[in-house]
N, C-alpha and C positions, 0 to 999 in steps of 0.2 A: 755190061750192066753194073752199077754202081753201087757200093755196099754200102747203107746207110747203117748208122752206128753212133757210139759215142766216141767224141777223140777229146784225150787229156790237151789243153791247149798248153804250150810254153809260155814264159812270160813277155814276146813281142805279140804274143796273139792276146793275151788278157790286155795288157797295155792300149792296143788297139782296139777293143772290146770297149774299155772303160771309155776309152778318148768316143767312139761311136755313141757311148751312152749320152756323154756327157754334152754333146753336139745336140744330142735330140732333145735332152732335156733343156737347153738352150733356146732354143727353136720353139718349145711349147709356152717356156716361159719368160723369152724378151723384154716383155713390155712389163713385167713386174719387178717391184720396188724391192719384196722378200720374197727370200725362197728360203726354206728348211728340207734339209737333208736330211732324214731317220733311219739309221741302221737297226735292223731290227737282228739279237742274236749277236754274239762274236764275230762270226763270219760277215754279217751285215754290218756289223761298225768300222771292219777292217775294209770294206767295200765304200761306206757311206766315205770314210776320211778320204781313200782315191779318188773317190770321182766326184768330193767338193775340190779338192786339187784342181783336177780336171777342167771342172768349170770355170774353175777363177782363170787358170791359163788360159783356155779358149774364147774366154768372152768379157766384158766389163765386170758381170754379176762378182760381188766382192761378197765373202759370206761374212756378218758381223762375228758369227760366234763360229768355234768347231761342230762338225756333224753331232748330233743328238744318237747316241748309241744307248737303247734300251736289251736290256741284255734279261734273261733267266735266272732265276735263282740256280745255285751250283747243289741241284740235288735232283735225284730221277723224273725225268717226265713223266706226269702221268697221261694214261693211255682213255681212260673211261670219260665220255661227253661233259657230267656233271663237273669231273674236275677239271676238264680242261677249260672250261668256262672263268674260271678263277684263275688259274696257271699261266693262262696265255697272254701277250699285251692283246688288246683291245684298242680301237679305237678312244672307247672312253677312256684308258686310263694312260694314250698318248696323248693325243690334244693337251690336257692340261701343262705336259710336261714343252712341248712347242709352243704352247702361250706362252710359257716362263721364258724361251729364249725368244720369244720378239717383244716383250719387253724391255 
């Protein structure tokens, strides 16, 4: 019987992970002219720059500009609905910031 669980991956297995992402993300979008990578969070901007890496290696798609990393203010989350509505990015207040890099 098989013990399902979490496992911490090493780094040939994220490597591998990111290369798989960055395949699929290929694959959806071939036929377009732009693509924008959004890392959302620290964690996600350190992710968005690997796997624009990735793609450039794996396929023609060339990215004009570095991955767009929208990060947090450096001060505690808040936890209650009302503020997290302001705290959080949002759709509306990325768009704007991916119109500024395809122009």
């Amino acid at each position: 019987m098989a013990v399902l669980g979490n496992k911490i991956k090493d780094a040939n297995e994220i490597q591998s992970s990111i290369k798989r992402i960055a395949y699929q993300v290929y694959e959806s979008n071939f036929d377009e002219k732009n693509i924008v990578i959004v890392g959302i969070g620290s964690r996600g901007g350190s992710l968005s720059k690997l796997l624009g890496a990735a793609i450039e290696k794996i396929s023609p798609l060339k990215l004009k500009k570095s991955p767009l990393r929208i990060t947090l203010p450096h001060c505690p989350a808040p936890t209650a609905g009302n503020l997290e509505k302001i705290y959080y990015p949002t759709v509306e207040t990325i768009l704007p910031q991916v119109k500024k890099l395809l122009d």
